[in-house]
C-alpha positions in Angstrom: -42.9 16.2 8.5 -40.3 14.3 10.3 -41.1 11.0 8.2 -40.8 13.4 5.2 -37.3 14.5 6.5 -35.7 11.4 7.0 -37.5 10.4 3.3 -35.4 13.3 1.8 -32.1 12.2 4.2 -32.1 9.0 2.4 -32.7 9.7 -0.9 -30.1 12.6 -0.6 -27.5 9.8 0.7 -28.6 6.8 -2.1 -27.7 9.9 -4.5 -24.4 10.7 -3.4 -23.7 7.4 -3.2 -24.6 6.6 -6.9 -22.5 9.8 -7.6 -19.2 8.4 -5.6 -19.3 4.8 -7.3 -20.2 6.7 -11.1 -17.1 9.2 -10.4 -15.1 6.5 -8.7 -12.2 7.3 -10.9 -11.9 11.4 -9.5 -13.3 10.1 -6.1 -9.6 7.6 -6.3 -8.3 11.6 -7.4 -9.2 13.1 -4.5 -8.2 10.8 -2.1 -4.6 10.1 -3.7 -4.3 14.2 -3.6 -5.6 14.6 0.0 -2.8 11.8 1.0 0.1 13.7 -0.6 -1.6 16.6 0.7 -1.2 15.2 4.7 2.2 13.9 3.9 3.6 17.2 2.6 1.8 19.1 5.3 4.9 18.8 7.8 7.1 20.4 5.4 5.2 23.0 4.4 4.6 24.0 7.9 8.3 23.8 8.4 8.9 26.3 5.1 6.1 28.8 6.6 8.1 29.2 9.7 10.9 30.8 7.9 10.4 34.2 8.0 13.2 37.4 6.8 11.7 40.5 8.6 7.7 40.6 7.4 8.6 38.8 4.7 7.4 34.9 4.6 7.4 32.1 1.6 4.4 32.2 -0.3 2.2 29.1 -0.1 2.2 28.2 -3.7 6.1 28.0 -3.4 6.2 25.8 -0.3 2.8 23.6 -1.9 5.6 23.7 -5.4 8.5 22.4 -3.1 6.5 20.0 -0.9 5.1 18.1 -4.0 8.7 18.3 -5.9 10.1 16.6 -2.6 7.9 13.8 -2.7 8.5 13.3 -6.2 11.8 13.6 -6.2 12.3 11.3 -3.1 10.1 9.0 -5.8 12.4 9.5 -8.5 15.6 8.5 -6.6 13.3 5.8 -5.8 13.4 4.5 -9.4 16.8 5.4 -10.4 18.1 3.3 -7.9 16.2 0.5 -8.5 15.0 0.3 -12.0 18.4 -0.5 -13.5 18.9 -3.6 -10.5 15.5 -4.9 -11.4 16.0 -4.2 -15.3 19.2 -6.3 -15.0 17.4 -9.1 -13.2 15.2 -8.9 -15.9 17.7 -9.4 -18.1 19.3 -11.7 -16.4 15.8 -13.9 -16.0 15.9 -13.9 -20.2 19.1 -16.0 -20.5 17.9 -18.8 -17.8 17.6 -22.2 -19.1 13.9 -22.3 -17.5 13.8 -25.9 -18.3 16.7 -26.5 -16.0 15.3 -24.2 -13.9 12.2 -25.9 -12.9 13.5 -29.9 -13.5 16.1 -28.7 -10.9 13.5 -27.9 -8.4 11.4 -30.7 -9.5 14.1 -33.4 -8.2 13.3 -32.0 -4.3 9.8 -32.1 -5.0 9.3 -35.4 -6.1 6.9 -36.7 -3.0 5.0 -33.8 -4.4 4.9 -34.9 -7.8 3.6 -38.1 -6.4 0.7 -36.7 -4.7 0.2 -34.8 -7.4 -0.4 -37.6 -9.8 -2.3 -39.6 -7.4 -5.1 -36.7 -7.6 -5.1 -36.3 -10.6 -3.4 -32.6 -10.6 -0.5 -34.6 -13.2 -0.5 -37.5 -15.3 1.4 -40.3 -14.6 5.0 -39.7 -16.4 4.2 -35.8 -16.5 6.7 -33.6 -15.0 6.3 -30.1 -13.7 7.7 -28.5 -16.8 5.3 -30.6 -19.1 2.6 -29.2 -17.0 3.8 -25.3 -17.5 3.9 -25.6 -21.1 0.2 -26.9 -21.9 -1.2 -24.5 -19.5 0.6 -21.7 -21.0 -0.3 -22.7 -24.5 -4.2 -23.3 -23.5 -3.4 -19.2 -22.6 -1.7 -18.3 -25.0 -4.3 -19.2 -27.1 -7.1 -17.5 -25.7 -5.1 -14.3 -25.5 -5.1 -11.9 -28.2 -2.2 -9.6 -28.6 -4.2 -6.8 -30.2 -6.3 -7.0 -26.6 -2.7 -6.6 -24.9 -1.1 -3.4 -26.8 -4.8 -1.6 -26.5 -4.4 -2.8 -22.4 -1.6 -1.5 -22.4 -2.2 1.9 -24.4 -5.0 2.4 -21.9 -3.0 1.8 -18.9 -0.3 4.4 -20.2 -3.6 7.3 -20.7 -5.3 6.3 -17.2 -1.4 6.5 -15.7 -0.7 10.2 -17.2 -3.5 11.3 -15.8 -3.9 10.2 -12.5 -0.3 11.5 -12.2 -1.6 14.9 -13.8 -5.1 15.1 -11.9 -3.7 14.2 -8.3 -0.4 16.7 -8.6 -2.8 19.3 -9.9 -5.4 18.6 -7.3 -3.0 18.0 -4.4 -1.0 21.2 -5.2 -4.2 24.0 -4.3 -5.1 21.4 -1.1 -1.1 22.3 -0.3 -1.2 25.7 -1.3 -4.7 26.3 -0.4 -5.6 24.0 3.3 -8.5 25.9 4.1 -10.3 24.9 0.8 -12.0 21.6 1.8 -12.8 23.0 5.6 -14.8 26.5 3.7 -16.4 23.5 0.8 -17.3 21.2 3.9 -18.6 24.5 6.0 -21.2 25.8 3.6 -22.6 22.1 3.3 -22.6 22.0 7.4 -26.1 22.7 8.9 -26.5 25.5 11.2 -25.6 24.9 15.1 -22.9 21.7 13.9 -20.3 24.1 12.1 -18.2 23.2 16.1 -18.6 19.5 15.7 -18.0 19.3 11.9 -14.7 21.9 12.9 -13.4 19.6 15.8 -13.8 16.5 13.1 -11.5 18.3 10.2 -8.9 19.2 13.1 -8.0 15.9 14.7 -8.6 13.9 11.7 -6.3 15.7 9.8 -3.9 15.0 12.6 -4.1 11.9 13.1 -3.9 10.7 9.5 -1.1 13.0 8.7 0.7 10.9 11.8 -0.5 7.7 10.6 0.8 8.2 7.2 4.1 9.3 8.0 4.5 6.8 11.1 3.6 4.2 7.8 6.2 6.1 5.3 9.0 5.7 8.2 7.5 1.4 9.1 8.3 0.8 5.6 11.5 2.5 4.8 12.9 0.6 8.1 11.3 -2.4 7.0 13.1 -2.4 3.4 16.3 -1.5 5.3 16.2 -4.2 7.5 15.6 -6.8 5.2 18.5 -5.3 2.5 21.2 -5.0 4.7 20.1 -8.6 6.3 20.2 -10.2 2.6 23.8 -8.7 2.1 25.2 -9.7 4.8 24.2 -12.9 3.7 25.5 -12.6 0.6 22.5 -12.8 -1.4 22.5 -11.0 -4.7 19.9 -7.9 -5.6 19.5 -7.6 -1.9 18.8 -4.3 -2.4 15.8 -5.0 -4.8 14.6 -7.2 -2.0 14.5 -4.8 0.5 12.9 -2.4 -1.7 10.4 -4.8 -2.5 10.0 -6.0 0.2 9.4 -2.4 2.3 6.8 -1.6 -0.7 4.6 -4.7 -0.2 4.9 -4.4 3.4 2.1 -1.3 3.1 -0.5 -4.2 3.0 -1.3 -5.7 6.2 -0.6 -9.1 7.1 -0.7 -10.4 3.2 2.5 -7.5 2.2 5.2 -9.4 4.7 3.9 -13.1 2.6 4.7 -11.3 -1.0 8.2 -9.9 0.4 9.3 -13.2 1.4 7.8 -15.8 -1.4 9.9 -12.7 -3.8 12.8 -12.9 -1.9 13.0 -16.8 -1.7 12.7 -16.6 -5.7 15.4 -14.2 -6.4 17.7 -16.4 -4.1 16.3 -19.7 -6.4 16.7 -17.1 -9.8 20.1 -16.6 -8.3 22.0 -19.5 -7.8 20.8 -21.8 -10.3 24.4 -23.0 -11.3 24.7 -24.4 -7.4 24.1 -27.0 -6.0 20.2 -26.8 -4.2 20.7 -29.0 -0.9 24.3 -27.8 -0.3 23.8 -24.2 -0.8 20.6 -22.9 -2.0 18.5 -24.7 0.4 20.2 -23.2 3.6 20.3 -19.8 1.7 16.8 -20.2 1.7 16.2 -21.1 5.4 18.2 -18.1 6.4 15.9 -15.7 4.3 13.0 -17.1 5.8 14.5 -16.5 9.3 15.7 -13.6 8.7 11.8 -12.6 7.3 10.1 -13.7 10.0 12.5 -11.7 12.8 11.7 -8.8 11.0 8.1 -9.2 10.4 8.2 -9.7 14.6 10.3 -6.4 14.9 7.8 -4.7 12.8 4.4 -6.3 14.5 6.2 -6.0 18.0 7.7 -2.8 17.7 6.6 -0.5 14.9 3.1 -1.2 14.2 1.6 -0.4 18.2 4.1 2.6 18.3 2.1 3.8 14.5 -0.8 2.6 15.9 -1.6 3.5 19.5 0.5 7.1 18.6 -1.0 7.9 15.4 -4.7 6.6 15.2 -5.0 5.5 19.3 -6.3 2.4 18.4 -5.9 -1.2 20.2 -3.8 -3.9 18.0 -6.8 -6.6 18.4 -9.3 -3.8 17.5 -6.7 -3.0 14.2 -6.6 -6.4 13.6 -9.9 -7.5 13.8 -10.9 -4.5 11.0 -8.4 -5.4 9.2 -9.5 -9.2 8.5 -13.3 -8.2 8.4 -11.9 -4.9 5.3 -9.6 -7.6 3.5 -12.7 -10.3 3.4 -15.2 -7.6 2.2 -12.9 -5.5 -0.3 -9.8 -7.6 -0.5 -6.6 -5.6 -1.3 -8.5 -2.3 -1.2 -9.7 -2.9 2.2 -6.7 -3.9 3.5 -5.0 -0.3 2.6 -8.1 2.0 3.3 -9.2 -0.1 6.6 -7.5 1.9 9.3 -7.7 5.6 7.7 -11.3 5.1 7.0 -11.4 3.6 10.7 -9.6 6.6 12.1 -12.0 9.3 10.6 -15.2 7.2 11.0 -14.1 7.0 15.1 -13.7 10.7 15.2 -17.0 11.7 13.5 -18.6 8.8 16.0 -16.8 10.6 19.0 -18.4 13.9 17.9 -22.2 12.9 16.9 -22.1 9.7 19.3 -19.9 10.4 22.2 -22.7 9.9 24.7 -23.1 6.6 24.3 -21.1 4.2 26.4 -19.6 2.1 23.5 -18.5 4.9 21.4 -16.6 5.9 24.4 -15.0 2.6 24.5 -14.1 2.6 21.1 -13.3 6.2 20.9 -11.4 6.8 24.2 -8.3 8.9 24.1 -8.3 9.3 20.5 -8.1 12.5 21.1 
């Protein structure tokens, strides 16, 4: 009977499995909702502890303001920033690209030579030569008909993850007992206290970790946009934004910030001379990046980590590297939430073995 058991236990897991990857699309849903969900949490407690008499605000309202909040928070987002990047964009049209990259060519010329001596150029090809056949040999395969139906796709699958996730993400607000009564009924008898103590703390802990990540990346963006101004560097803002938004991925995020900042600076000051100007413009960016990137790793990240998911920074960094090799981006932004909750459900079912203890001491 037991063999028959553990028969059933693994066919029962190969099926949810096949159901997760076939609804991959309202599995990404779910999880989206059950973020804004933990990051709105705070304030809804906060609304439910206003109280006139017997009177307190209904759930729905404070699940209606919590998600407005966040998307309004969003939406001041975009108005700032939209119109600085749509400028740029502008701005990016009218550039003699030519100039552009012969300009940069000129410091790079015991690159060019290295370049033709493998074979990456031709002998008497320049840089710009180069960009032009290899966008024509694209350009040709591309089809624009396969661009505007891209594109008309991306606009559906946009409307309504933005539809499904508010919708979803308002009744876990409004109601936060609805996954713990699902999860319940699917709990076997005599592990309804394990399965409990699992919901509890890892609700905790990843609302902390999420907010502690909100507030890493907001300083982040700040630092490094008030750092660019003060260096005089146009669109600093956009930089900082950018360069807070990226930081969310670990290790990789802090690389994208500064190769996008170093390009606005080049974008920027096109007209000026490269050695005298633009070059030290660009060595001061990269300092500046790096001191920050040190604040943040010194500073912010073992205050998110070790107070939010109690977890060492070699141990975060080591999952980390292993999630980004095995999923790539993905991995990199689900590694330490999925960590987190996978400890806690170890600590429960597992705690008596001594390297589950290890791993899970003082997580909670």
């Amino acid at each position: 009977m037991k063999r028959y058991r553990w028969i059933f236990i693994g066919a029962g897991l190969l099926i949810i499995l096949f159901l997760l990857w076939f609804f991959q699309k309202l599995v990404l849903y779910i999880i989206l909702a059950m973020v804004l969900s933990l990051i709105g949490r705070p304030l809804i407690k906060t609304l439910r502890w206003i109280k006139i008499g017997k009177w307190q605000i209904p759930k729905g309202v404070c699940a209606g303001v919590a998600l407005m909040t966040i998307y309004g928070l969003l939406s001041l987002f975009m108005i700032l920033f939209v119109p600085i990047l749509a400028e740029q964009i502008q701005n990016l049209s009218k550039l003699d690209v030519k100039k552009m990259v012969l300009s940069v060519e000129k410091p790079l010329m015991s690159v060019k030579k290295e370049a033709v001596k493998y074979h990456f150029l031709k002998k008497g090809q320049t840089f710009w030569d180069y960009g032009q056949d290899e966008l024509t040999k694209f350009l040709s395969e591309f089809e624009i008909s396969n661009l505007l139906s891209g594109l008309v796709g991306f606009t559906g699958d946009l409307v309504i993850l933005l539809f499904a996730v508010t919708f979803i993400a308002f009744f876990f607000m409004k109601e936060d007992r609805m996954i713990y009564n699902i999860v319940m009924q699917l709990t076997p008898p005599g592990y309804e206290d394990k399965i409990t103590n699992i919901m509890v703390h890892s609700k905790k802990l990843l609302t902390r970790y999420f907010l502690g990540l909100i507030i890493e990346e907001t300083i982040v963006g700040t630092l490094v946009g008030c750092g660019m101004k003060l260096m005089g560097v146009e669109n600093a803002l956009l930089i900082g934004f950018v360069a807070g938004l990226v930081n969310v991925i670990p290790y990789v995020g802090p690389i994208i910030g500064l190769l996008f900042g170093m390009l606005m600076i080049i974008i920027s000051n096109m007209n000026l001379d490269f050695y005298a100007f633009t070059l030290p413009l660009l060595g001061k960016a990269f300092i500046l990046f790096n001191v920050i990137h040190l604040i943040d790793n010194a500073l912010m990240q073992p205050f998110i980590y070790s107070s939010s998911v109690k977890a060492h920074p070699l141990e975060i960094f080591i999952l980390i590297l292993a999630a980004g090799m095995a999923l790539g981006v993905p991995g990199l932004l689900l590694a330490i939430p999925v960590y987190t909750l996978i400890r806690v459900i170890a600590k429960e079912f597992l705690g008596q073995f001594k390297i589950i203890q290890s791993i899970t001491g003082g997580i909670y």
